[in-house]
C-alpha positions in Angstrom: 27.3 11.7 16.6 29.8 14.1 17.5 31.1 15.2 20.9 29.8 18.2 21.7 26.4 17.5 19.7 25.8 14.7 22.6 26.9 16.7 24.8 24.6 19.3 24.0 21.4 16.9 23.9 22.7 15.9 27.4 22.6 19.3 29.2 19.0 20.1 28.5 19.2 21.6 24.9 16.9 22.5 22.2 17.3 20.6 19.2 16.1 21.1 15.7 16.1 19.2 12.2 17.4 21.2 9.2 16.9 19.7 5.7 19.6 19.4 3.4 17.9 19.0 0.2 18.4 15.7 -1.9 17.4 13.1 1.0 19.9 14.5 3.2 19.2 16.4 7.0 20.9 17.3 10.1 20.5 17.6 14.1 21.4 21.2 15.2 21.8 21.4 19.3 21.0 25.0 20.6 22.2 25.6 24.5 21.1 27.1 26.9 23.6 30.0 25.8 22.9 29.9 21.7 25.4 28.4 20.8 24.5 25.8 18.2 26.3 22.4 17.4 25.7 19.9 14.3 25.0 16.3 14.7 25.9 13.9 11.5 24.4 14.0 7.8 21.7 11.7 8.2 20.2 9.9 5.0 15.9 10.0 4.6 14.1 6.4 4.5 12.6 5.6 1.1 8.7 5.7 2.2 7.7 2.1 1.7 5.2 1.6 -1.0 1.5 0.6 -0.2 0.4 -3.0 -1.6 -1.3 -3.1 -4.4 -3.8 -5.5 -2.2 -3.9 -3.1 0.4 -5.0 -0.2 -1.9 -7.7 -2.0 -4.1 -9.6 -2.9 -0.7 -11.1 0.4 -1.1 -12.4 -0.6 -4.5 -13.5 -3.9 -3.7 -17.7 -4.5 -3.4 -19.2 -5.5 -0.4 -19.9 -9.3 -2.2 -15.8 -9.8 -3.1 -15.3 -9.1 1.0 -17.7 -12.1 1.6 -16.1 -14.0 -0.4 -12.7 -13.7 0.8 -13.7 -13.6 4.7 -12.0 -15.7 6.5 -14.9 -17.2 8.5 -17.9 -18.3 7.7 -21.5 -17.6 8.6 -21.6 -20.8 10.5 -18.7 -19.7 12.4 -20.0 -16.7 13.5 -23.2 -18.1 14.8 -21.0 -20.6 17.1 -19.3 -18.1 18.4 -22.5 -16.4 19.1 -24.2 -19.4 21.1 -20.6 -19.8 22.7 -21.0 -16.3 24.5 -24.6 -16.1 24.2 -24.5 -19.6 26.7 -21.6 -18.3 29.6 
């Protein structure tokens, strides 16, 4: 980042994000006085996609969860005597 940008975030001052269209924005630093100062051109993050697994869960039926649970009914009823018996 530039100087007087860091500077300016130093001292106490205001700043604000301006988009630059076409996946591109900037830090602006307003001081105490109004006077404003430009950080660097700063590239967006691609959003990361959502897995296809993680978006069908919604459309999955109560009996494909069973299924695919990781524990079992027997496990569940140990671990229910286990705290059940301390």
């Amino acid at each position: 980042m530039p100087k007087e940008f860091t500077k300016c975030v130093r001292n106490g001052g205001k700043v604000k994000t301006k988009d630059l269209g076409k996946g591109k924005y900037m830090h602006i630093c307003y001081d105490k006085k109004g006077n404003a100062f430009a950080g660097e051109v700063l590239t967006k993050k691609k959003p990361k996609e959502q897995s296809i697994e993680v978006a069908s869960k919604d459309k999955r039926t109560t009996a494909q969860m069973v299924i695919t649970a990781k524990a079992t009914l027997e496990d569940v009823q140990r671990l229910k005597e286990h705290f059940a018996n301390r």
